[in-house]
C-alpha positions in Angstrom: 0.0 0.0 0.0 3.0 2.5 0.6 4.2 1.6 -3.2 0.8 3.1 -4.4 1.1 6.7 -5.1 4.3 6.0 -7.0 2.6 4.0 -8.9 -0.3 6.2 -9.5 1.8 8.4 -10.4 3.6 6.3 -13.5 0.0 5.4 -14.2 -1.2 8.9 -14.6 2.2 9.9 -16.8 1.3 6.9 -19.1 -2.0 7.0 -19.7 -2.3 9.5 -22.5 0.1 7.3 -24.5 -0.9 3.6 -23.7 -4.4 3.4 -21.6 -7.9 3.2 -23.3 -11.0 3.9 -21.2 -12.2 0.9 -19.4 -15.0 -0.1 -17.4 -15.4 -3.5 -15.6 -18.1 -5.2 -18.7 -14.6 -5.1 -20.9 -11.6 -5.3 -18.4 -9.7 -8.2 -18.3 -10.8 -11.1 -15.9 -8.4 -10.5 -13.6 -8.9 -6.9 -13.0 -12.5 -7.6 -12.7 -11.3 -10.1 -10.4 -9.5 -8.0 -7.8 -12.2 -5.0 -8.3 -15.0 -8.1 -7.2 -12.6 -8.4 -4.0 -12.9 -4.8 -3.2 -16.5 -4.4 -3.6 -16.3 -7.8 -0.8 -14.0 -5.7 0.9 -15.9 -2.4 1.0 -19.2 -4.2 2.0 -17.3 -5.9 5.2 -15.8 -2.5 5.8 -12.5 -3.3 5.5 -11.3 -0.5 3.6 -7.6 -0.5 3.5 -7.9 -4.2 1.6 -10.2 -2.6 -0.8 -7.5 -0.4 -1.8 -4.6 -3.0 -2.2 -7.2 -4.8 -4.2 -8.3 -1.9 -6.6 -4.2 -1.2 -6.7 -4.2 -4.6 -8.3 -6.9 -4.0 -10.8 -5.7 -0.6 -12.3 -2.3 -2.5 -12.2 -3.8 -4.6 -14.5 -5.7 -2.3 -16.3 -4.7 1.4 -16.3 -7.6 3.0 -17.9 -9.7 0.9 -15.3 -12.6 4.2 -14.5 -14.5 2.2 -12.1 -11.6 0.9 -10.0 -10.7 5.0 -10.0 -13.7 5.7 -9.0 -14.1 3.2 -6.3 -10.9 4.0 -5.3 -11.7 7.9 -5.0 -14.8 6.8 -2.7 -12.1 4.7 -0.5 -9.5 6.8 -0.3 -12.0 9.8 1.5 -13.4 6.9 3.7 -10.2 6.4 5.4 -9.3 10.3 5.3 -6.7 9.9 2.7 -7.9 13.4 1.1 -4.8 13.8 -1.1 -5.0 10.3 -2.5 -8.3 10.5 -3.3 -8.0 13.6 -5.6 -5.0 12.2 -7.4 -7.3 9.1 -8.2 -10.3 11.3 -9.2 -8.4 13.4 -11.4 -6.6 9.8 -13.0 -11.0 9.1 -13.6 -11.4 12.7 -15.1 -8.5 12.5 -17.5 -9.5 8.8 -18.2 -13.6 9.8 -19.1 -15.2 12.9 -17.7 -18.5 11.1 -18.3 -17.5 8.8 -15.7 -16.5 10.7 -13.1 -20.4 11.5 -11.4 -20.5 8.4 -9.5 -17.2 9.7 -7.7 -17.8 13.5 -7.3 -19.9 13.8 -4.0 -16.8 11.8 -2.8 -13.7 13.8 -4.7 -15.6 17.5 -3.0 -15.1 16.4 0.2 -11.5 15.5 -0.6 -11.3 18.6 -1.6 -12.9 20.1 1.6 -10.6 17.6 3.5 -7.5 19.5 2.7 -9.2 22.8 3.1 -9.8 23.5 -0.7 -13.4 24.5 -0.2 -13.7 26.8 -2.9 -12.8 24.0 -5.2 -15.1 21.8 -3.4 -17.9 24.3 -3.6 -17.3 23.9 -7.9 -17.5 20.4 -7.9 -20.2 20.2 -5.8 -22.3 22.8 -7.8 -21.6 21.0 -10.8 -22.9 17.5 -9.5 -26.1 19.4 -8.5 -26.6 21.4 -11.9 -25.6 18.4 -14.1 -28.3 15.6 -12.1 -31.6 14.6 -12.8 -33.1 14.3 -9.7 -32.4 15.9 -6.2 -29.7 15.3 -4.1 -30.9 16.2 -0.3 -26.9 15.1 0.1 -25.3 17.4 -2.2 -27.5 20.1 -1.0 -26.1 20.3 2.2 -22.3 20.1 1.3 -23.3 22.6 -0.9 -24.8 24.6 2.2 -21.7 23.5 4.0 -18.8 24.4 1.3 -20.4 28.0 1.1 -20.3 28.4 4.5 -16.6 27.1 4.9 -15.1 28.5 1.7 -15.9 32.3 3.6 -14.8 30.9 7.2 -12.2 29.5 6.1 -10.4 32.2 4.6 -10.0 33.7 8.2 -8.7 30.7 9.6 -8.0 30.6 13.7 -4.6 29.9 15.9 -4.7 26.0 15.9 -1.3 24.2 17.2 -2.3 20.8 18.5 0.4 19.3 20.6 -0.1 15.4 21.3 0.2 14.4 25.1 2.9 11.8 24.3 3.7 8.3 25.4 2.2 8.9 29.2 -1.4 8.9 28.3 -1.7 7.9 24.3 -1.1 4.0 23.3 -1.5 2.1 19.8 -5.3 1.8 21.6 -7.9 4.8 20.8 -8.1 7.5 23.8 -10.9 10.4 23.8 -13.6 11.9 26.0 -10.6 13.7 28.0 -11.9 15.6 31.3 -10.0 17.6 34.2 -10.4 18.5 37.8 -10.4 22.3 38.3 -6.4 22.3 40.1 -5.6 20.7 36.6 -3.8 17.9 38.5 -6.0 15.1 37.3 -6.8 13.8 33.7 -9.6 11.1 33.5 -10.0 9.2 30.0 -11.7 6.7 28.0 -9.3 4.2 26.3 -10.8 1.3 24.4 -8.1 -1.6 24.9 -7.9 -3.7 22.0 -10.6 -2.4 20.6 -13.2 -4.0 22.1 -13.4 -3.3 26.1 -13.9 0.9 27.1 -12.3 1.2 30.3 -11.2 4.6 32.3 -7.9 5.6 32.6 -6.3 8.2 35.2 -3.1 10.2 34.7 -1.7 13.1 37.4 0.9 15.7 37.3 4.0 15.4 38.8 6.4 18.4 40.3 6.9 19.3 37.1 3.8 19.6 35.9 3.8 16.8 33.1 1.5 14.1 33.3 2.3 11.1 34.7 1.9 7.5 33.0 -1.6 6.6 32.7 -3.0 3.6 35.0 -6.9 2.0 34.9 -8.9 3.2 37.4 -10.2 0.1 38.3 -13.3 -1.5 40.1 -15.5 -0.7 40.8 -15.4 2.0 38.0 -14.1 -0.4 35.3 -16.1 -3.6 34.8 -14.7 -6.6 33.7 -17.8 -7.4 31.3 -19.3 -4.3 30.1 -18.1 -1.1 28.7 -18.0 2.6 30.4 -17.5 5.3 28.5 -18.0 9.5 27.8 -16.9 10.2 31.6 -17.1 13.4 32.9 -15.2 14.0 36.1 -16.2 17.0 38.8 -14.3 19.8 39.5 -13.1 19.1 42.9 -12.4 15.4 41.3 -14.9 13.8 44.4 -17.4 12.5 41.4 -17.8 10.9 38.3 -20.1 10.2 35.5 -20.2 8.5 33.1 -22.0 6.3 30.7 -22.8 2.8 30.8 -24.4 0.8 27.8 -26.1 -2.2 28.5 -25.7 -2.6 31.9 -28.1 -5.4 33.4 -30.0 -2.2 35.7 -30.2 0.3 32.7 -33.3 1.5 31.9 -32.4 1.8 28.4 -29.9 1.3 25.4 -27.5 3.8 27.5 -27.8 5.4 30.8 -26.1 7.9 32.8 -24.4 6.3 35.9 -22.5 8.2 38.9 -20.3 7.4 42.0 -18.9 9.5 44.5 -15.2 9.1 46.1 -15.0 8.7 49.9 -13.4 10.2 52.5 -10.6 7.8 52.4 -10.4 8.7 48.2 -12.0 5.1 47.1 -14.7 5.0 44.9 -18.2 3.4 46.0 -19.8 1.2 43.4 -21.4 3.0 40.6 -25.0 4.2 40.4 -27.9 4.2 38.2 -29.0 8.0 38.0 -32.2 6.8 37.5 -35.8 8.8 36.9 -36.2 11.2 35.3 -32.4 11.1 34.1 -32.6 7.7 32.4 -35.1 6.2 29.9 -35.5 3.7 27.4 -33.9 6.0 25.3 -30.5 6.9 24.3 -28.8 8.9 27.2 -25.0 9.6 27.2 -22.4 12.3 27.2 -23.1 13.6 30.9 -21.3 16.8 32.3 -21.4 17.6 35.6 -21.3 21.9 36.3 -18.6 22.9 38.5 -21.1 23.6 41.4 -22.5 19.9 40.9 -25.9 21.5 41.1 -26.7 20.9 37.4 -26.5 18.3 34.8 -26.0 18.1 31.2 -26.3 15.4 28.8 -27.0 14.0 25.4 -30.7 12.1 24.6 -31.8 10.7 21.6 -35.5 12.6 20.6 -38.2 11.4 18.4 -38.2 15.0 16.7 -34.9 15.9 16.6 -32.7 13.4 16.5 -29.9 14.1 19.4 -30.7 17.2 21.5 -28.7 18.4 24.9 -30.9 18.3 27.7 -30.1 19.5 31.4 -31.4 18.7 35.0 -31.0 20.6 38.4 -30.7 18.6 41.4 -33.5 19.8 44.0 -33.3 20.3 47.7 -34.8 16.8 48.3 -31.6 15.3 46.5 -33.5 13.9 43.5 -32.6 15.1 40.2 -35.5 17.3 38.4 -37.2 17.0 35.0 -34.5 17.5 32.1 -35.1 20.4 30.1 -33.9 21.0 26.4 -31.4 23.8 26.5 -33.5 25.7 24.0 -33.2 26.7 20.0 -29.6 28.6 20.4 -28.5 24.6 21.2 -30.7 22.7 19.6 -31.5 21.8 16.1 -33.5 20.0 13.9 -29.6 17.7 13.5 -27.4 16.3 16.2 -26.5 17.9 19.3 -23.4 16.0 21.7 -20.9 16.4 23.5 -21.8 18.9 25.5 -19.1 20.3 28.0 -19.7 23.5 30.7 -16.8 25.1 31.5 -15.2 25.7 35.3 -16.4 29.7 34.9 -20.1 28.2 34.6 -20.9 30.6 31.7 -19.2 29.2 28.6 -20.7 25.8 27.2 -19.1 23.8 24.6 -20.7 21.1 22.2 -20.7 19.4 19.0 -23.6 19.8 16.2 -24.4 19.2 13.0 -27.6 21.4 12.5 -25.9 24.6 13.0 -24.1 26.3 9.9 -20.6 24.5 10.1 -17.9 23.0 7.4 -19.5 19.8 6.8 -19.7 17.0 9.5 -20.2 17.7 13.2 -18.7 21.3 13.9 -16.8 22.4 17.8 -19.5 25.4 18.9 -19.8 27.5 22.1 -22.2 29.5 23.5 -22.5 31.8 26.3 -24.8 31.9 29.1 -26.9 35.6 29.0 -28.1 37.6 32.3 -31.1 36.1 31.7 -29.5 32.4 32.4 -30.4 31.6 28.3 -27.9 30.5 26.2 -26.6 32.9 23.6 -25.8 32.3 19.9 -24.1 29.1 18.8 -20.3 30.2 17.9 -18.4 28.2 15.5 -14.8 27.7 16.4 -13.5 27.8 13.0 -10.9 26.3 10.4 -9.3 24.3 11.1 -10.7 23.4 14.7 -12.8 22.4 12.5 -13.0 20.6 9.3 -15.1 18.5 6.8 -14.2 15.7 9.4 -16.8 15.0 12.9 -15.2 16.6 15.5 -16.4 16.4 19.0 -15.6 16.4 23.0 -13.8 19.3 23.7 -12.7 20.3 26.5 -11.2 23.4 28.3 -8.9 23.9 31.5 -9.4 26.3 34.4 -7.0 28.8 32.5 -9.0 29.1 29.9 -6.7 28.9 27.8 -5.4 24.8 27.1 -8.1 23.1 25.5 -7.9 19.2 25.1 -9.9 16.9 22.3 -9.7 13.3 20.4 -7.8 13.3 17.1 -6.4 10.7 14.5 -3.7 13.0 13.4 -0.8 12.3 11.3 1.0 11.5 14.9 -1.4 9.6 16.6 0.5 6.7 18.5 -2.2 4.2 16.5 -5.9 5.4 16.8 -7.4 8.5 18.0 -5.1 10.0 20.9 -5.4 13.2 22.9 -4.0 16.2 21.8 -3.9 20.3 23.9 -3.8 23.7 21.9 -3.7 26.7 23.4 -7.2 28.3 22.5 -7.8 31.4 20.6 -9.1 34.5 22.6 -12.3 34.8 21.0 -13.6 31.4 22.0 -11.7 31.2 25.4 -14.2 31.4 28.9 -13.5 32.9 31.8 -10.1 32.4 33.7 -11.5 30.1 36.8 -10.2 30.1 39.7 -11.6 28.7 43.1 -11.7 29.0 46.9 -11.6 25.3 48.7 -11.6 24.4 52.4 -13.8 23.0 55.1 -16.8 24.3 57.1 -16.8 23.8 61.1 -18.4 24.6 64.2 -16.0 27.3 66.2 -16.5 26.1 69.7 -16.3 22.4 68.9 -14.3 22.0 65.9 -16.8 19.6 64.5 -17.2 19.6 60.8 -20.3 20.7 59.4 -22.5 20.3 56.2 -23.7 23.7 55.6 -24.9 26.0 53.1 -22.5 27.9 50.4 -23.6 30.6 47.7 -21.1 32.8 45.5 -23.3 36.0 44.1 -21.8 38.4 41.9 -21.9 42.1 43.8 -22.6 43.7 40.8 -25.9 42.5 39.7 -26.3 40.6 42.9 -27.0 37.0 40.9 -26.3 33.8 42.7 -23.3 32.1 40.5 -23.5 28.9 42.9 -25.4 27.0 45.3 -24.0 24.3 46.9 -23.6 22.1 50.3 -20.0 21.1 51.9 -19.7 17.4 52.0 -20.1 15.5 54.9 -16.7 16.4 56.4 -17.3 19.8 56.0 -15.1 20.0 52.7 -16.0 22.6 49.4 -15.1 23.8 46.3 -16.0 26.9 44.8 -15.5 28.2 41.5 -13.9 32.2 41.0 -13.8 33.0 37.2 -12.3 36.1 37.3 -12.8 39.5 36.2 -16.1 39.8 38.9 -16.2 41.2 42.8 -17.7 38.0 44.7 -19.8 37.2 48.1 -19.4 34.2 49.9 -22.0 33.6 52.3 -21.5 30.0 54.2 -25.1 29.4 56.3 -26.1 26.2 58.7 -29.4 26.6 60.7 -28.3 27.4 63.9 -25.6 29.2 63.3 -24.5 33.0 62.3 -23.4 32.9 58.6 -20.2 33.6 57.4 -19.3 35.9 54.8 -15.9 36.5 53.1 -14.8 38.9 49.9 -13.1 37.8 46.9 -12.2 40.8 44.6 -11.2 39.6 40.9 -12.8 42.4 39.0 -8.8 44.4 38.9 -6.7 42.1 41.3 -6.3 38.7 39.2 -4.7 36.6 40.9 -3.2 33.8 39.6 -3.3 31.0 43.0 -6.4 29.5 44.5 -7.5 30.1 47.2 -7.6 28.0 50.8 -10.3 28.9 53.8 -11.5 27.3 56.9 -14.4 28.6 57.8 -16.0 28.8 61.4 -19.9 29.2 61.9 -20.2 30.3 65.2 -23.7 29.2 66.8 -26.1 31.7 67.5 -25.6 33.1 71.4 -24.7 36.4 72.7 -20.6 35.8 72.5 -21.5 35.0 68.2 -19.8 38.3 66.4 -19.9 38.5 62.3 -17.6 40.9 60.1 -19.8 42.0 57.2 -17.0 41.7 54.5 -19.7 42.5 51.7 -21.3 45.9 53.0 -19.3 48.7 51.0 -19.3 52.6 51.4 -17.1 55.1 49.4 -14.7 57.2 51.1 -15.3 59.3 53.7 -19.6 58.1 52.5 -22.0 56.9 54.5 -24.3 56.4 52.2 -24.6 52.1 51.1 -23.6 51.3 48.1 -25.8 48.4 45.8 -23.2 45.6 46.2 -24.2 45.6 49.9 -27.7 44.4 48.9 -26.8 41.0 49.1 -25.1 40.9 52.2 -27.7 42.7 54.3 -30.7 40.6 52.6 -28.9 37.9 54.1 -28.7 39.1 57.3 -32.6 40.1 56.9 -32.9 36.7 56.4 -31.2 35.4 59.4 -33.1 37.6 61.5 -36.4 36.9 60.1 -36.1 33.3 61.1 -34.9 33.7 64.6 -37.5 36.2 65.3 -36.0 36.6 68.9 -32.3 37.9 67.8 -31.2 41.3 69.1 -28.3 42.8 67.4 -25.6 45.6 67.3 -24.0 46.9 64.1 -21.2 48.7 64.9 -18.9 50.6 62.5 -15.3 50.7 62.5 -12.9 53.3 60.5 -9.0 53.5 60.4 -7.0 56.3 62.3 -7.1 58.7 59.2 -8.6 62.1 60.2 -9.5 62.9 63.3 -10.9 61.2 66.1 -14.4 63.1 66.0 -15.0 62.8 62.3 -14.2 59.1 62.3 -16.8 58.5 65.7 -19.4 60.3 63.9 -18.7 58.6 60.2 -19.0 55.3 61.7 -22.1 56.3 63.7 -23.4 57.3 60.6 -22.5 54.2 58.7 -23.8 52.1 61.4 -27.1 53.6 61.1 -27.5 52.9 57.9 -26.7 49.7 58.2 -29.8 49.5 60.1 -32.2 51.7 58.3 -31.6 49.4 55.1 -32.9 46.6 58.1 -35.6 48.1 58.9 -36.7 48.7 55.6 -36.3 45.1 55.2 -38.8 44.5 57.7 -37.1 44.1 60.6 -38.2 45.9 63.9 -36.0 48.9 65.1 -36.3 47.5 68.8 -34.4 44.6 67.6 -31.6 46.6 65.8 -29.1 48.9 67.9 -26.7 51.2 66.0 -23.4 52.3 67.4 -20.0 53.7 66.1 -16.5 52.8 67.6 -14.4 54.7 64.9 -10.9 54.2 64.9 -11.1 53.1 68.4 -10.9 49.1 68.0 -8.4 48.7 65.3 -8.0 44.9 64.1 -5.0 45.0 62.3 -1.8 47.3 62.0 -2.7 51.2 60.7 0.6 51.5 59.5 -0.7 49.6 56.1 -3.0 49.9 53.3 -3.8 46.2 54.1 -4.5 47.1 57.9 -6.3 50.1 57.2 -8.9 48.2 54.6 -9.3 45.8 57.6 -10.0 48.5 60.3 -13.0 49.8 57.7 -15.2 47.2 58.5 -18.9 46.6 59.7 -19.6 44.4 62.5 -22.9 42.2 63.0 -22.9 41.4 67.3 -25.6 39.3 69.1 -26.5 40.9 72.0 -29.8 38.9 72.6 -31.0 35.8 71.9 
């Protein structure tokens, strides 16, 4: 097979001198011989052969138009997109009459090595030269218009293969990180035959590290897991499972959670509403863990991307179709939410793309829609499917499944560094444990992240049962974290990444003090300008929360007591927290709350936590102060 294009090549030179046109009524037996093999050989799908065996028959007879033709439609099959234009243009040379049966095949050659103009020719010729119409041809020629424009503006696109440590001779894809980008969970299909998952880490020098099976009771010995998606803290997994002896249908979505100890307990049937006795795969998991996404087969529409949320009772809710900026009339797959919660990435064939299934991305709206579908261009994507994508924290480094030129056998994962325009949010996150202050115990309690500006919740979730959390930060937003157990006085803590990027994580332990009269809570998220009294809107969410609080322990007495640094003097910065703390509780009032349970007092700069000597201890002097002084 590696001797052919030489010899296509002295077949071509020779054939204006020597070959007459051919077809397989008047080739010699022996050519029709080896072109019956390859028709065998193409209906058992066993491609390569089919090519050694129409090799043999234009051997035997150069001006041999079917075995061109044939071999034009073989060459594309296997992705061989140079090959198969050298044997379509043998056919044209040979008899442009017979070169129709072949065209469809020779445009998408064309496509194949980004000659879309070219392909959009040959396509419109095969329209405007048939008798009847070709709902095929149609769409490439839908899809060469679109790409011959696109593709003249072509995007950064350097994939780097991952190497020896994760890629084999066998097929890897369906790649998927934990937020620290310290774990790399895969799907390898050994053999060929069994879809295991396989795990990789970084070492010191942040290189991944040989790739071993995860094991039971992920793996099975006798049935096939695949299209894994792991969390962002890495503490669950799901994944797909076809034919399992509890499935409810062809596939189902299955899940397990890691213990404290870091085993895995035996997998899970997600069961109603998730599963069906139709098609369900692809499952993504949203870095709060509060929402699902996955692919179902439809009646209507062929594949659509559906989503759940997972209600207070534990249970997973109705799925939902994500709506007509997702969905098409075609295939939707593959669908993949980023660490920032915002960006989504998926695969399609309905929306305007460059032939096969197109990379797309969309971004969440303020009203929680989904925007436009985004093409992410030539050549992320080509005539070729392409699918399961997959972005880092960073957002930047974006993996996927390819059978490039370098592939160590079959498909194998490959990183590029991802152009601006399609990139999400740099994600960062905040991780730690909850716990009772007086008696150390861990607790499950409540976390939300809202966004100061517009004062929208970016996450709900619950610390495990040690206590532990994760919370994602993209950047480029001012943040509230509120941490709340019944019981207890909340906690609240600042995260500013609207100016100050950082570029670490972030670690807290956080202490809920229970509610009695020693219980004292720093307002981190009630903000004033200089030398202002007056509250400014990002405080809206901090106070409603400490409405809240109050309005379920109707008892609770409070003080809110202001706090300034030592710059000015002492009587302006007495009265400007008097004033501050007042305000404090007018906005409570407002909300409802009685005045005789709200007290108002100003300390100024008489109770300084921290050193005034900085700009650091200064910021932490300004504070507000939430004290308990009945129960």
């Amino acid at each position: 097979m590696a001797k052919f294009p030489l010899l296509l090549s002295c077949l071509v030179i020779c054939l204006g001198v020597h070959a007459q046109v051919v077809t397989y009524d008047n080739a010699k037996k022996k050519a029709q011989k080896s072109f019956d093999n390859a028709q065998l050989a193409v209906s058992e799908y066993k491609t390569e052969d089919a090519i050694l065996y129409l090799q043999e028959a234009v051997k035997a007879e150069p001006g041999f138009t079917d075995a061109y033709g044939q071999m034009t439609i073989s060459y594309v099959e296997l992705k061989k997109y140079k090959e198969a234009i050298s044997s379509f243009e043998t056919l044209k040379r040979l008899d442009t009459n017979s070169t129709r049966p072949a065209m469809i095949a020779y445009s998408r050659a064309l496509a194949g090595v980004g000659r879309f103009s070219d392909a959009l020719a040959a396509i419109n010729e095969y329209i405007a030269t048939g008798k009847t119409k070709s709902l095929k041809a149609e769409a490439l020629q839908t899809a060469y218009t679109f790409a011959a424009k696109e593709a003249a503006h072509p995007v950064p696109f350097v994939p780097k293969n991952l190497g020896d440590n994760i890629n084999t001779k066998d097929a890897e894809y369906f790649p998927s990180l934990t937020i620290d980008n310290q774990m790399l969970v895969f799907t390898r299909r050994v053999a060929g035959k069994n879809e295991d998952f396989y795990v990789s880490e970084r070492d010191d020098s942040m290189h991944w590290k040989k790739a071993y099976n995860m094991g039971a009771p992920i793996n099975s010995s006798g049935f096939n897991e695949g299209a894994q998606n792991i969390s962002q803290d890495g503490n669950m997994l799901v994944f797909t499972g076809c034919d399992f002896p509890n499935g409810r249908g062809s596939c189902d979505i299955y899940f397990a959670i890691k213990t404290e100890e870091g085993l895995w307990v035996e997998p899970m049937n997600m069961g109603n509403p998730i599963n069906t006795r139709d098609w369900e795969s692809q499952p993504c998991l949203s870095p709060d863990k509060q929402t699902l996404y996955f692919a179902r087969e439809t009646p209507d529409n062929e594949t659509d991307i559906f989503m759940s949320q997972l209600q207070p009772n534990g249970r997973w809710g109705t799925p939902e179709r994500l709506g007509p900026n997702i969905n098409t009339s075609g295939r939707e797959t593959t669908p993949f939410i980023h660490a920032d919660n915002q960006t989504l990435y998926f695969a399609s064939n309905g929306h305007p793309g460059f032939g096969g299934m197109d990379l797309f991305y969309s971004r969440r709206q303020p009203d929680g829609s989904w925007g436009p579908a985004m093409n992410m261009g030539y050549p992320i994507n080509t005539v070729d499917e392409e699918a399961s994508l997959v972005v880092a924290a960073d957002g930047k480094t974006a993996y996927y499944a390819s059978d490039r030129a370098d592939s160590r056998g079959q498909l194998d994962i490959y990183s590029f560094e991802l152009y601006p325009e399609a990139r999400p949010l740099k994600t960062l996150y905040v991780r730690g444990f909850v716990y009772d202050k007086k008696s150390n115990k861990r607790l499950v309690a409540n976390i939300e992240l809202i966004d100061l500006k517009t004062s929208t919740t970016m996450a709900t979730i619950k610390s495990d049962l040690l206590g532990n959390y994760l919370v994602p930060l993209p950047v480029g937003r001012d943040y509230a974290l509120n941490v709340s157990r019944k019981g207890y006085l909340f906690y609240s803590e600042n995260f500013s990444l609207n100016i100050n990027e950082k570029d670490t994580a972030f670690y807290r332990e956080i202490p809920l003090q229970p509610l009695d009269t020693s219980a004292i809570l720093v307002l981190h998220n009630v903000f004033f300008d200089s030398k202002q009294f007056m509250l400014k809107p990002e405080s809206g969410a901090e106070l409603d929360r400490l409405a809240i609080l109050m309005t379920e322990n109707p008892s609770i007495e409070v003080e809110i007591g202001g706090h300034t640094d030592n710059v000015g003097n002492d009587q302006d910065n007495m009265l400007l927290s008097e004033r501050r703390a007042n305000a404090v509780v007018q906005y409570l009032i407002n909300k409802g709350i009685a005045s005789n349970r709200l007290e108002a007092k100003g300390y100024g700069e008489s109770m300084p936590v921290a050193d005034n000597g900085t700009a650091d201890g200064r910021a932490q002097n300004r504070r507000t102060v939430c004290k308990i002084i009945k129960l």
